[in-house]
Structure formats: structure tokens, C-alpha cells
PDB file of N, CA, C and O in Angstrom:
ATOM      1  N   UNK A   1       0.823  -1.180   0.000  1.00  0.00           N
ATOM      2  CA  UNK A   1       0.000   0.000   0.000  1.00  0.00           C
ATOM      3  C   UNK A   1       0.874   1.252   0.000  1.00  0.00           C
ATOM      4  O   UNK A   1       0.467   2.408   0.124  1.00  0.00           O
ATOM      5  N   UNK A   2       2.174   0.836  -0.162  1.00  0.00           N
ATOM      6  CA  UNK A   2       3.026   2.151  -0.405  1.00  0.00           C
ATOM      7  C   UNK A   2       2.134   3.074  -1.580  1.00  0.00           C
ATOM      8  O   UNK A   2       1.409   2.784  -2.531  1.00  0.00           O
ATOM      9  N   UNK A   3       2.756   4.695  -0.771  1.00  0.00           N
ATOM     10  CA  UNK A   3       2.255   5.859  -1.087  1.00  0.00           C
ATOM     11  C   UNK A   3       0.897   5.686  -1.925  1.00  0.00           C
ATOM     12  O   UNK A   3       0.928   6.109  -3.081  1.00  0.00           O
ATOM     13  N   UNK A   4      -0.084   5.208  -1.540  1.00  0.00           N
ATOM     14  CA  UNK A   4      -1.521   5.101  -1.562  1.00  0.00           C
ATOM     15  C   UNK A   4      -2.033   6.202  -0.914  1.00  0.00           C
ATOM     16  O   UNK A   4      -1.582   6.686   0.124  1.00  0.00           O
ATOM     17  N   UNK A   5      -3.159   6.663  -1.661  1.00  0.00           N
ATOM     18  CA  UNK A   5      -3.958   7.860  -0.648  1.00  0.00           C
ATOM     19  C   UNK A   5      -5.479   7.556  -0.436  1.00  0.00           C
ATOM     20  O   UNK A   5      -6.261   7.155  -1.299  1.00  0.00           O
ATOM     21  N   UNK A   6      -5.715   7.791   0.719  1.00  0.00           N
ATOM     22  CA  UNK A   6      -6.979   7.612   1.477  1.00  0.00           C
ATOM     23  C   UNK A   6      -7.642   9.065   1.610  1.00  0.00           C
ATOM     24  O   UNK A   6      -8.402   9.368   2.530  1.00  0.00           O
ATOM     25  N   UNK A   7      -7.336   9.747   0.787  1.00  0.00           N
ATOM     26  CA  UNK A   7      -7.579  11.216   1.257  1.00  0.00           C
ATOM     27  C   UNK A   7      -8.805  11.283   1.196  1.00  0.00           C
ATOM     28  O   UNK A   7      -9.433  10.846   0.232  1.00  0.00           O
ATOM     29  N   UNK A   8      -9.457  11.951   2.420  1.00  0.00           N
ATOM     30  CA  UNK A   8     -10.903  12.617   2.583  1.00  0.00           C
ATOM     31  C   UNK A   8     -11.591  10.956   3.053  1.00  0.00           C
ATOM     32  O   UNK A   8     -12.766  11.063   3.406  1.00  0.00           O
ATOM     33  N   UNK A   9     -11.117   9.684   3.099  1.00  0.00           N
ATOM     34  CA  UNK A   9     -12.014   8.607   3.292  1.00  0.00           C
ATOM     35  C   UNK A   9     -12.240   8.162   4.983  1.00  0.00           C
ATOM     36  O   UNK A   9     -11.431   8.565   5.819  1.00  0.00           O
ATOM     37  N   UNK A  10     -13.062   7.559   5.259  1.00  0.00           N
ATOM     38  CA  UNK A  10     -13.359   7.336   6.603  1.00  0.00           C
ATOM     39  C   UNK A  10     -13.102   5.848   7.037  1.00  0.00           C
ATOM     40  O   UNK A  10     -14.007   5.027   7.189  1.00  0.00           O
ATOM     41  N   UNK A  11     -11.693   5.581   7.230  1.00  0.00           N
ATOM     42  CA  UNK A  11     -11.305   4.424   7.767  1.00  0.00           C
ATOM     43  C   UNK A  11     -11.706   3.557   9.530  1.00  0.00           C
ATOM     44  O   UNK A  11     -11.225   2.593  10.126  1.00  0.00           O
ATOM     45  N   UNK A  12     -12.723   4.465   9.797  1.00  0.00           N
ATOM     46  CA  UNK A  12     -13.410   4.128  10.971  1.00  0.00           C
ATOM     47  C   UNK A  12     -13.029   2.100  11.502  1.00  0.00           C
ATOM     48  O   UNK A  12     -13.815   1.275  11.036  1.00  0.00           O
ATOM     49  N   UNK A  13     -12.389   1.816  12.002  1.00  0.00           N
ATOM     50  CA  UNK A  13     -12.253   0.462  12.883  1.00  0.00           C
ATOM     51  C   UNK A  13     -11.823  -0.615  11.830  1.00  0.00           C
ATOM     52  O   UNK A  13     -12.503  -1.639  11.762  1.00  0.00           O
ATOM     53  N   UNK A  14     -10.808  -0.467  11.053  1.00  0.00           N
ATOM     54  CA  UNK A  14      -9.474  -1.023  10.260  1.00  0.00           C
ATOM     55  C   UNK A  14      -8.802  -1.424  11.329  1.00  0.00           C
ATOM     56  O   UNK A  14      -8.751  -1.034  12.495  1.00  0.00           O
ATOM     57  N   UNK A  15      -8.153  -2.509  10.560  1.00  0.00           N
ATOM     58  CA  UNK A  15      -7.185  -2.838  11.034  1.00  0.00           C
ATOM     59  C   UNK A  15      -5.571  -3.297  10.255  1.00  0.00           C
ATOM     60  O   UNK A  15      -5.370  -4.239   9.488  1.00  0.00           O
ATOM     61  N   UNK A  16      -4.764  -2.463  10.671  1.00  0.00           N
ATOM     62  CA  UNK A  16      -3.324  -2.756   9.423  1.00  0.00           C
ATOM     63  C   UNK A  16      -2.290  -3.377  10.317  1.00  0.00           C
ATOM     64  O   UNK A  16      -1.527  -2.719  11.024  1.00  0.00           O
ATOM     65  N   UNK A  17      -2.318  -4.856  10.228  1.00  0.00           N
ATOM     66  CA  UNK A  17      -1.069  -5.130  10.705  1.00  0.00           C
ATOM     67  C   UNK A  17      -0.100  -5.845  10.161  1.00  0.00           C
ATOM     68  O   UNK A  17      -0.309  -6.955   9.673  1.00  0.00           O
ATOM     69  N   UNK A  18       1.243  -5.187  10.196  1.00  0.00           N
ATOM     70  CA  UNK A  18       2.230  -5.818   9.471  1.00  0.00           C
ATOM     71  C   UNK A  18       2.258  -5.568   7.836  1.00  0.00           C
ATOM     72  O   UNK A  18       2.587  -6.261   6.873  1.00  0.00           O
ATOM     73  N   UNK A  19       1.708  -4.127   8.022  1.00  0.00           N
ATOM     74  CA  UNK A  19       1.523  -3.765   6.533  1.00  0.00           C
ATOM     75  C   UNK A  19       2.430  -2.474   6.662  1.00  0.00           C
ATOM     76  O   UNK A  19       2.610  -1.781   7.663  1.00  0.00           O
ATOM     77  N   UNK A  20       3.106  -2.292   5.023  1.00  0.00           N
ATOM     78  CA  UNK A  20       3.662  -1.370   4.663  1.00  0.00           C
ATOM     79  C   UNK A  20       3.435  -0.008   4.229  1.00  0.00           C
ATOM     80  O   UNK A  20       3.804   0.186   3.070  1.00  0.00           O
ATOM     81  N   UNK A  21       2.987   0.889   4.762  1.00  0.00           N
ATOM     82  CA  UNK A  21       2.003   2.182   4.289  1.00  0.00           C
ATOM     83  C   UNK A  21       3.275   3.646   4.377  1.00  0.00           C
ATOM     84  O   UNK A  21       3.022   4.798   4.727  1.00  0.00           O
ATOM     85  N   UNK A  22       4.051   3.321   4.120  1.00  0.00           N
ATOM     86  CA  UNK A  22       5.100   4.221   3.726  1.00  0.00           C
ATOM     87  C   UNK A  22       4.527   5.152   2.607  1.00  0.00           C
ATOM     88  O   UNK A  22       4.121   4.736   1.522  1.00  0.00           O
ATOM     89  N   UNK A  23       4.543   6.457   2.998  1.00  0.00           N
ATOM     90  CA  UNK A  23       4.247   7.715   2.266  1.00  0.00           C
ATOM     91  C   UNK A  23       2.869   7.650   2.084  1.00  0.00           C
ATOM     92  O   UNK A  23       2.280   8.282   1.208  1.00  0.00           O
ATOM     93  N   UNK A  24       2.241   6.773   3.027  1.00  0.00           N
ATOM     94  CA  UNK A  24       0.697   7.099   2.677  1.00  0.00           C
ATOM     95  C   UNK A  24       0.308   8.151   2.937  1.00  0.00           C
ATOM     96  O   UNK A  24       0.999   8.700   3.794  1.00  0.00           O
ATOM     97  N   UNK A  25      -0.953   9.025   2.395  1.00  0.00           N
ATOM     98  CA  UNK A  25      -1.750  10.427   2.557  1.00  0.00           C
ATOM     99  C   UNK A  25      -3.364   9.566   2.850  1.00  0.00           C
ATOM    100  O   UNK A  25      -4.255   9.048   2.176  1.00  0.00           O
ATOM    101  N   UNK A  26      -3.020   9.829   4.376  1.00  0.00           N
ATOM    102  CA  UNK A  26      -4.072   9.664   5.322  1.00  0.00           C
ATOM    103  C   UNK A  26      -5.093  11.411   6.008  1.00  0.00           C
ATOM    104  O   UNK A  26      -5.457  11.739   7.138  1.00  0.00           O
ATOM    105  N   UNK A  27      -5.244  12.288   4.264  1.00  0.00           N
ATOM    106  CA  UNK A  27      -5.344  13.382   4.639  1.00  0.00           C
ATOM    107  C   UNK A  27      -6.900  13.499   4.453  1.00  0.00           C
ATOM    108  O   UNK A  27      -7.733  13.115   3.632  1.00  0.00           O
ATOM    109  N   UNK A  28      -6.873  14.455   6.003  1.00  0.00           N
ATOM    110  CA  UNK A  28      -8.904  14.409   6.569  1.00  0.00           C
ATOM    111  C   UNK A  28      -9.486  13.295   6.827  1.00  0.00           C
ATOM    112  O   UNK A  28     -10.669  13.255   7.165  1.00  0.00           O
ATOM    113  N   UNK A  29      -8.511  11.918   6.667  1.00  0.00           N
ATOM    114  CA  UNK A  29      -9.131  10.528   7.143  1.00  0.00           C
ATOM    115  C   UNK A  29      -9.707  10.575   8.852  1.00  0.00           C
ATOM    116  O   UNK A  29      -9.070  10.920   9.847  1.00  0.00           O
ATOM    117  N   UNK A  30     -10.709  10.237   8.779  1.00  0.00           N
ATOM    118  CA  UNK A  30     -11.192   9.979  10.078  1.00  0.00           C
ATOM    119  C   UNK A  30     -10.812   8.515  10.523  1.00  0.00           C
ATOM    120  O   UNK A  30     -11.372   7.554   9.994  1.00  0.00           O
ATOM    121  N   UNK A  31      -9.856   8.355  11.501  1.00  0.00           N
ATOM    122  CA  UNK A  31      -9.040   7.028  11.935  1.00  0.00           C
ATOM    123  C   UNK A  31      -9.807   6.336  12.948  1.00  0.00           C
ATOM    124  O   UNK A  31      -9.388   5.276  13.413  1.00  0.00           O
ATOM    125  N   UNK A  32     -10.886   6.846  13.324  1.00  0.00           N
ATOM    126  CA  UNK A  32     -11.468   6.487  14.839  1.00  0.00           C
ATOM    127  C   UNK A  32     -11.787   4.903  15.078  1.00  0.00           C
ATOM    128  O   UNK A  32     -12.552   4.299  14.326  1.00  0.00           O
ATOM    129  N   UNK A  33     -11.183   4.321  16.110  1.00  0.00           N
ATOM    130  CA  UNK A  33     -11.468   2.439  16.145  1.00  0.00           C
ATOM    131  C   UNK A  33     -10.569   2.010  15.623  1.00  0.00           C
ATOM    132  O   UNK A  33     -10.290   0.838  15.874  1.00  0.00           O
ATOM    133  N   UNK A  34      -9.640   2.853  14.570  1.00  0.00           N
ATOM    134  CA  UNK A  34      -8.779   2.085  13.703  1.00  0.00           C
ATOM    135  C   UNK A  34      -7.387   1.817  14.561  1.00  0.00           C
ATOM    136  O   UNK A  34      -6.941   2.512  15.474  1.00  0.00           O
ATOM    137  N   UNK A  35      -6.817   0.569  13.979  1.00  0.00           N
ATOM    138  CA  UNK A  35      -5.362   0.013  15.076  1.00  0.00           C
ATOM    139  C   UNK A  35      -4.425  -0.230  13.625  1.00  0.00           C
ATOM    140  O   UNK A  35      -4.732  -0.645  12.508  1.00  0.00           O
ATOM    141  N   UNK A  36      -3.295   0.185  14.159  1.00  0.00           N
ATOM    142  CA  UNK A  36      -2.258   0.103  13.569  1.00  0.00           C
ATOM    143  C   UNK A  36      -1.103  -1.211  14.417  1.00  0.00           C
ATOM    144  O   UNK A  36      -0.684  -0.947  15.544  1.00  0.00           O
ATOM    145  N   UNK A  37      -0.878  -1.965  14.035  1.00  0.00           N
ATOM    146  CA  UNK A  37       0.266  -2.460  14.551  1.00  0.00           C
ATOM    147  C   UNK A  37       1.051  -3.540  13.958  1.00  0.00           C
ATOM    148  O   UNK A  37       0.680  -4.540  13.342  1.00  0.00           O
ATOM    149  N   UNK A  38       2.447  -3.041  14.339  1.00  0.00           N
ATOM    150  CA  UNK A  38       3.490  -3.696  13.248  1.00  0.00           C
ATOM    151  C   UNK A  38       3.813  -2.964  12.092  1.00  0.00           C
ATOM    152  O   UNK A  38       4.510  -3.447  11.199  1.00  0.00           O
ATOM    153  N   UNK A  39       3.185  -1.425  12.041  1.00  0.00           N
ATOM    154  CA  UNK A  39       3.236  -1.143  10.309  1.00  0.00           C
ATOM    155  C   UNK A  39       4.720  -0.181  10.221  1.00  0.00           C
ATOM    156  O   UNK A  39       5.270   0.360  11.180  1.00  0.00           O
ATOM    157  N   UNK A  40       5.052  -0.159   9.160  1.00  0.00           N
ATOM    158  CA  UNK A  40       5.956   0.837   8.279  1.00  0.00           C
ATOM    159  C   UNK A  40       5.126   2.279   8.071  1.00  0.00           C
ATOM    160  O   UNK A  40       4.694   2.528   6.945  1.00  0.00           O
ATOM    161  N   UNK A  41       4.935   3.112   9.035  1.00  0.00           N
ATOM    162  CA  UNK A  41       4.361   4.567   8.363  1.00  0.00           C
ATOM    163  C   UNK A  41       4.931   5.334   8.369  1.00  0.00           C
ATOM    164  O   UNK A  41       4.439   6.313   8.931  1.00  0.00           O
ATOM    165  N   UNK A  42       6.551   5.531   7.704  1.00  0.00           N
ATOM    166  CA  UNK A  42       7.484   6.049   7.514  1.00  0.00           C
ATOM    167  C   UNK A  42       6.716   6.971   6.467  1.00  0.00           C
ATOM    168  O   UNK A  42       5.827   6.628   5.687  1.00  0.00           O
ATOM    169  N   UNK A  43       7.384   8.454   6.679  1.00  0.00           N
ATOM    170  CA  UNK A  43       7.078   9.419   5.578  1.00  0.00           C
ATOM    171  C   UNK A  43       5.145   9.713   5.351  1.00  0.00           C
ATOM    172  O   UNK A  43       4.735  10.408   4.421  1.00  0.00           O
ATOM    173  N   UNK A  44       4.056   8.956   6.510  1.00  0.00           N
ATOM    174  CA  UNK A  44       3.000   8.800   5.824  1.00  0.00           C
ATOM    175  C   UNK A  44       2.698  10.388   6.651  1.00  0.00           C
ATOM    176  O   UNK A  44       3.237  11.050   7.538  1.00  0.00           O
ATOM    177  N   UNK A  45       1.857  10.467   6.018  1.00  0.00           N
ATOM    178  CA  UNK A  45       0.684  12.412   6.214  1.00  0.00           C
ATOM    179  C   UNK A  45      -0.532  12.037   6.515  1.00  0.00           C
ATOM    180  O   UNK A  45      -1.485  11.583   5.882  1.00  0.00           O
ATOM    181  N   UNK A  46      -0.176  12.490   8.294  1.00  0.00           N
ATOM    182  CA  UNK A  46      -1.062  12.076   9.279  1.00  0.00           C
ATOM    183  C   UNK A  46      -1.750  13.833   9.850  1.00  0.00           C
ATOM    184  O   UNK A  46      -2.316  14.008  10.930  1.00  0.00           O
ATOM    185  N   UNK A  47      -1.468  15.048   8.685  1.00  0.00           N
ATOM    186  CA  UNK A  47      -1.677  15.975   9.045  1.00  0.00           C
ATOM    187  C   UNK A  47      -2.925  16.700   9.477  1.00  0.00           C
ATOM    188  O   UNK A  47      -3.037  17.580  10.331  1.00  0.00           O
ATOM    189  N   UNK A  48      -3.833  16.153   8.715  1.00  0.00           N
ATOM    190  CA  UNK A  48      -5.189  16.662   8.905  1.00  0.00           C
ATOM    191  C   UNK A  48      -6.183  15.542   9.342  1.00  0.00           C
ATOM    192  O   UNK A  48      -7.385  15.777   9.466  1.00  0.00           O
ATOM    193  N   UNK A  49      -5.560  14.147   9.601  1.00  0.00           N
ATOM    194  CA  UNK A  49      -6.470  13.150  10.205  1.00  0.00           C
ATOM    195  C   UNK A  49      -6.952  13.255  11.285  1.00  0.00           C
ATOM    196  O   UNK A  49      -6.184  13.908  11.992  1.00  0.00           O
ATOM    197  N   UNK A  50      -7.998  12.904  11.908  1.00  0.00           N
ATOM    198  CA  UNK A  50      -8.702  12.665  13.260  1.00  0.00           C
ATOM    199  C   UNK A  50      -8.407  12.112  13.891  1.00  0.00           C
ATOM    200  O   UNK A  50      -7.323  11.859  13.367  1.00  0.00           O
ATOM    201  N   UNK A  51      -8.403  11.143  15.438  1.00  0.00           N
ATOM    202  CA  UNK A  51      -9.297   9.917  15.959  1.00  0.00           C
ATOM    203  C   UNK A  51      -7.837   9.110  15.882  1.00  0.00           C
ATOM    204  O   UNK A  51      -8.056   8.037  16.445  1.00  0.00           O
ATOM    205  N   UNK A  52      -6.298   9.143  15.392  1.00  0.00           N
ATOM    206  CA  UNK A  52      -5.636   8.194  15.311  1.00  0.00           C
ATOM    207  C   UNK A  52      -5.175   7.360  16.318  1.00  0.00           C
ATOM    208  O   UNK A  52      -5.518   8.131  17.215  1.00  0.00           O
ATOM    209  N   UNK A  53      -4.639   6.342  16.980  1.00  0.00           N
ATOM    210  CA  UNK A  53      -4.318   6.153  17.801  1.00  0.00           C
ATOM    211  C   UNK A  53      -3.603   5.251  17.444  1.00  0.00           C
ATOM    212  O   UNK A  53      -4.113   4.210  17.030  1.00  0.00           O
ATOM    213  N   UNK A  54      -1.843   5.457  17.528  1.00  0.00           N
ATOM    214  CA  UNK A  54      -1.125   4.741  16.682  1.00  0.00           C
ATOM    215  C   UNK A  54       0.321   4.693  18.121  1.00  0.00           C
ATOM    216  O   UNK A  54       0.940   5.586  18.699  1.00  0.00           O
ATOM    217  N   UNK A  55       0.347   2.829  18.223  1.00  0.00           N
ATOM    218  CA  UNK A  55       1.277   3.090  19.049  1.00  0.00           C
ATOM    219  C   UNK A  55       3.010   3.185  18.770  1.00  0.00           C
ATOM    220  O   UNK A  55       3.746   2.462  18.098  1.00  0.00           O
ATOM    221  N   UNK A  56       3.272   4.326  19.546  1.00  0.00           N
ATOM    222  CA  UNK A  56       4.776   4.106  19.426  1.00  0.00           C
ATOM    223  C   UNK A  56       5.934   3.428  19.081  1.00  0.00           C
ATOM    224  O   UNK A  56       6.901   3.640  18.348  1.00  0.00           O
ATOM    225  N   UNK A  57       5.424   2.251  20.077  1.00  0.00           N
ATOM    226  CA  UNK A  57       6.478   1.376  20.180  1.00  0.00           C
ATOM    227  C   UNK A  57       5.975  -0.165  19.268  1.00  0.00           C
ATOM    228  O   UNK A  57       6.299  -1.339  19.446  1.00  0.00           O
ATOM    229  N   UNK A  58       5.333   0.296  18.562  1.00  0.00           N
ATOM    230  CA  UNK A  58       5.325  -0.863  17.849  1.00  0.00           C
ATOM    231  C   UNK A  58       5.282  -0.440  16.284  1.00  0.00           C
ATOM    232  O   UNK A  58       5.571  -1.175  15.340  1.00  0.00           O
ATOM    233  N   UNK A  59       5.038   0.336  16.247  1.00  0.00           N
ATOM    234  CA  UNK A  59       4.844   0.864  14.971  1.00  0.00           C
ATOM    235  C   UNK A  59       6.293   2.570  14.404  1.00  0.00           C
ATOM    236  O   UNK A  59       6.550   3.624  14.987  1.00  0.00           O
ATOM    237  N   UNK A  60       6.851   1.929  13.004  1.00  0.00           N
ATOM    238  CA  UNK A  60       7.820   2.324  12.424  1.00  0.00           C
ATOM    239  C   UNK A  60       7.304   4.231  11.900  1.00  0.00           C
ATOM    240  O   UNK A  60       6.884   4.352  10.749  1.00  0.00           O
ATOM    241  N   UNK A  61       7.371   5.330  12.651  1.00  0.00           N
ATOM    242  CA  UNK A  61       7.240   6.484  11.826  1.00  0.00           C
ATOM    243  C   UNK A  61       7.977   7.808  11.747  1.00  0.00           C
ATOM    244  O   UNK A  61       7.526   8.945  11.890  1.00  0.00           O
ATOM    245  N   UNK A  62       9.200   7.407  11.490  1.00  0.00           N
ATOM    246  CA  UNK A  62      10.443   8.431  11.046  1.00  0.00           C
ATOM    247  C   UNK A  62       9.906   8.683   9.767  1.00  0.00           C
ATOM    248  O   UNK A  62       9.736   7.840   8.886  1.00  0.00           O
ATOM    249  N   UNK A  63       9.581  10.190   9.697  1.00  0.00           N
ATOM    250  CA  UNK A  63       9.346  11.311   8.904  1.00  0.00           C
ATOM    251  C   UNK A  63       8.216  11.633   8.735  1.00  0.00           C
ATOM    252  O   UNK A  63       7.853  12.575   8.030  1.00  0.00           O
ATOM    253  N   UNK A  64       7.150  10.510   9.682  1.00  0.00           N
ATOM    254  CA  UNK A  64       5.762  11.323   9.057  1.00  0.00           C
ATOM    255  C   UNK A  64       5.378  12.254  10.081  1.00  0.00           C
ATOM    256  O   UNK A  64       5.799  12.487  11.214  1.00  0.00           O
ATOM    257  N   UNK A  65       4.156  12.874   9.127  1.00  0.00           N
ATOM    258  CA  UNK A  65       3.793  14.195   9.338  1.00  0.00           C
ATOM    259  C   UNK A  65       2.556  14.113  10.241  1.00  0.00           C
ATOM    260  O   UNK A  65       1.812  13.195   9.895  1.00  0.00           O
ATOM    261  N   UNK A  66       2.141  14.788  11.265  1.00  0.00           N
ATOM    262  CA  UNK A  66       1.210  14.980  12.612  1.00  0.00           C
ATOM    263  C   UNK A  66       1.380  16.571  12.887  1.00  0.00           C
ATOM    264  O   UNK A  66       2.331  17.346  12.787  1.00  0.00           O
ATOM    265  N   UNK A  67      -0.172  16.721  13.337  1.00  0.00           N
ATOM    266  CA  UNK A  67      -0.305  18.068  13.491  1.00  0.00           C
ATOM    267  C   UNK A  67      -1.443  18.177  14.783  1.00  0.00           C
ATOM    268  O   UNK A  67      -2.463  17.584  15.134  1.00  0.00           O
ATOM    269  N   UNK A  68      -0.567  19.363  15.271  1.00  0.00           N
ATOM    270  CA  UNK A  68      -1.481  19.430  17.142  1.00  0.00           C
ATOM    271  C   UNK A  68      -2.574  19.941  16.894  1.00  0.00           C
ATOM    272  O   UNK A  68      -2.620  20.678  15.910  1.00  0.00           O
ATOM    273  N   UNK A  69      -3.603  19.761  17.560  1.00  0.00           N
ATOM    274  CA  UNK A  69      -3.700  18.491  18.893  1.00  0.00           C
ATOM    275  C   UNK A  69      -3.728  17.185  18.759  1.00  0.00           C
ATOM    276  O   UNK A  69      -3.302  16.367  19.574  1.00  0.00           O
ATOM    277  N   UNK A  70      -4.258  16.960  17.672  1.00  0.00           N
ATOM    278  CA  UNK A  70      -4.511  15.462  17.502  1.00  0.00           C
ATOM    279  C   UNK A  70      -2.851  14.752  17.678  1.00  0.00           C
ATOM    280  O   UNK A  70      -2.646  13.615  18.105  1.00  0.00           O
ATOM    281  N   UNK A  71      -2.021  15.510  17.336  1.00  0.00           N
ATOM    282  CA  UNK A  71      -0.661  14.730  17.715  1.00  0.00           C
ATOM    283  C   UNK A  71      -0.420  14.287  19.342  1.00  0.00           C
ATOM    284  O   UNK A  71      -0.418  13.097  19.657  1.00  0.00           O
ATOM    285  N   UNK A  72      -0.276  15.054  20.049  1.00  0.00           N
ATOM    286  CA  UNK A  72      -0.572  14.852  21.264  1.00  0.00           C
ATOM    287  C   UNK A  72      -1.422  13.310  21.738  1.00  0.00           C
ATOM    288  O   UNK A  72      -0.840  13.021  22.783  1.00  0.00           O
ATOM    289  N   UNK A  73      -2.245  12.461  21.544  1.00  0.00           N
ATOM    290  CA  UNK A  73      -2.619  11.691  21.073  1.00  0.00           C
ATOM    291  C   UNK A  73      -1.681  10.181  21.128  1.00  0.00           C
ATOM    292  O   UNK A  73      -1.818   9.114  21.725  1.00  0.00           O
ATOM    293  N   UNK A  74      -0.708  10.726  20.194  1.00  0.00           N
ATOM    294  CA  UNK A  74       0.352   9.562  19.998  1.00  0.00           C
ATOM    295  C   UNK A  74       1.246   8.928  21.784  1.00  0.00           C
ATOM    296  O   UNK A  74       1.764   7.880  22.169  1.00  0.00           O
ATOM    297  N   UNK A  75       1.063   9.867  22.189  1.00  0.00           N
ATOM    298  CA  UNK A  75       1.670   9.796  23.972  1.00  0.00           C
ATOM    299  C   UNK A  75       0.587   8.759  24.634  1.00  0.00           C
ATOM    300  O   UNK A  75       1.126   8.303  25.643  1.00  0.00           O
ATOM    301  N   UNK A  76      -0.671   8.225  24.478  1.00  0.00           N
ATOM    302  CA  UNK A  76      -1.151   7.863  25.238  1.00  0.00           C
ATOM    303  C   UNK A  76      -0.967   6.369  25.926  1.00  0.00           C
ATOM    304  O   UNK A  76      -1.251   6.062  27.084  1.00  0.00           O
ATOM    305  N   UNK A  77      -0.446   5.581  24.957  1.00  0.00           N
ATOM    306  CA  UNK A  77       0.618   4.419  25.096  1.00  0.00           C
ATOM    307  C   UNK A  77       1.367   4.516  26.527  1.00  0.00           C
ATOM    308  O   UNK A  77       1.326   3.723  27.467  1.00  0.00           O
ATOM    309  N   UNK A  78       2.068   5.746  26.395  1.00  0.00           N
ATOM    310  CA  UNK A  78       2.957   6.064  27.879  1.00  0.00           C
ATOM    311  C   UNK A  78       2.137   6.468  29.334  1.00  0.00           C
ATOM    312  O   UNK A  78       2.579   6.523  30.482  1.00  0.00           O
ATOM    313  N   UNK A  79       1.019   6.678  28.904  1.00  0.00           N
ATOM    314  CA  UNK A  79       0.521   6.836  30.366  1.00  0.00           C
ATOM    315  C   UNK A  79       0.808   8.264  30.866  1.00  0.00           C
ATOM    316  O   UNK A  79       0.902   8.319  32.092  1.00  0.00           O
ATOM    317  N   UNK A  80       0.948   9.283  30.301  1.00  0.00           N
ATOM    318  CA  UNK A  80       1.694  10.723  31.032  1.00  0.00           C
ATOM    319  C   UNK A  80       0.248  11.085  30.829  1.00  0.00           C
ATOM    320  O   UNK A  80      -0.740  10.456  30.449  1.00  0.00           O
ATOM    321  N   UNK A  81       0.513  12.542  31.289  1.00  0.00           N
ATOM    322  CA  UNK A  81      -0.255  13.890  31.031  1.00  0.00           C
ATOM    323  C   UNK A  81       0.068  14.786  30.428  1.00  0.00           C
ATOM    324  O   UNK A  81       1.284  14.882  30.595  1.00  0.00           O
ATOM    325  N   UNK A  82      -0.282  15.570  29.777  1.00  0.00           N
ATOM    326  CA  UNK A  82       0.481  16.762  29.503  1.00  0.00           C
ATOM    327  C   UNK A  82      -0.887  17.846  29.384  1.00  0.00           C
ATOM    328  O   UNK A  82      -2.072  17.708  29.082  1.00  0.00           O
ATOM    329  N   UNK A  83      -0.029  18.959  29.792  1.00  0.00           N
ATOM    330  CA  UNK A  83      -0.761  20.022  31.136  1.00  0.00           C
ATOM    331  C   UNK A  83      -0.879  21.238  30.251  1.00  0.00           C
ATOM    332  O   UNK A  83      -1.341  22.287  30.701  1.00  0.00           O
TER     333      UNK A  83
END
């Protein structure tokens, strides 16, 4: 599914695991329910998506793109707060 675009689609409770989505455009996708794990989302554009909840430590994403608040989001794996 390299650099595939989902743009504007509503991926509501997907599931990608162990899939390759490098440079995907996940732009205005509504992610909500959806799980990521095991994937490659290197380089993917997570800028204008909703609802993601993509964990850290299992999942590959050097260079992609996230935009606040919804980035904030990605921390919840760790258990913090932020104030």
C-alpha cells in the first residue's frame, strides 16, 4: 500500500497489521477504532487526520507528518499527562 492515498475517506475500525504504508496520505481521514500495529508509516501524512491512535512502540514512523492536537494523542501508550 506504499504511497496510496486515502484522502478525505473514513477508515473508521481497520485494522493494518504488518503492513507497509510508507508515504501514505491519510489526509482528513477519520481514523477512529482504527489500530495500527506492526506497520511501516514512515514518511506517511497524518496531518489533517482525526481519531488516530497509533502506538509508538510498535509501529515504524520516522518522517511522518502529525499536526497538534490530535498529535498529542500519539503519547497515550505512555501513560503521562500533559498540562
Amino acid at each position: 500500500m506504499k504511497n496510496s492515498s486515502f484522502k478525505g475517506s473514513k477508515l473508521k475500525d481497520n485494522h493494518f497489521t504488518n503492513t507497509i504504508l510508507k508515504g501514505v496520505d491519510f489526509d482528513g481521514v477519520d481514523l477512529s477504532g482504527t489500530i495500527f500495529h506492526n506497520c511501516d508509516l514512515c514518511n506517511a501524512d497524518f496531518s489533517s487526520s482525526t481519531q488516530y491512535d497509533i502506538d509508538l512502540r510498535t509501529n515504524k514512523i520516522k518522517k511522518a507528518k502529525f499536526s497538534f492536537p490530535e498529535a498529542a494523542g500519539l503519547l497515550r501508550t505512555f501513560d503521562i499527562t500533559i498540562v
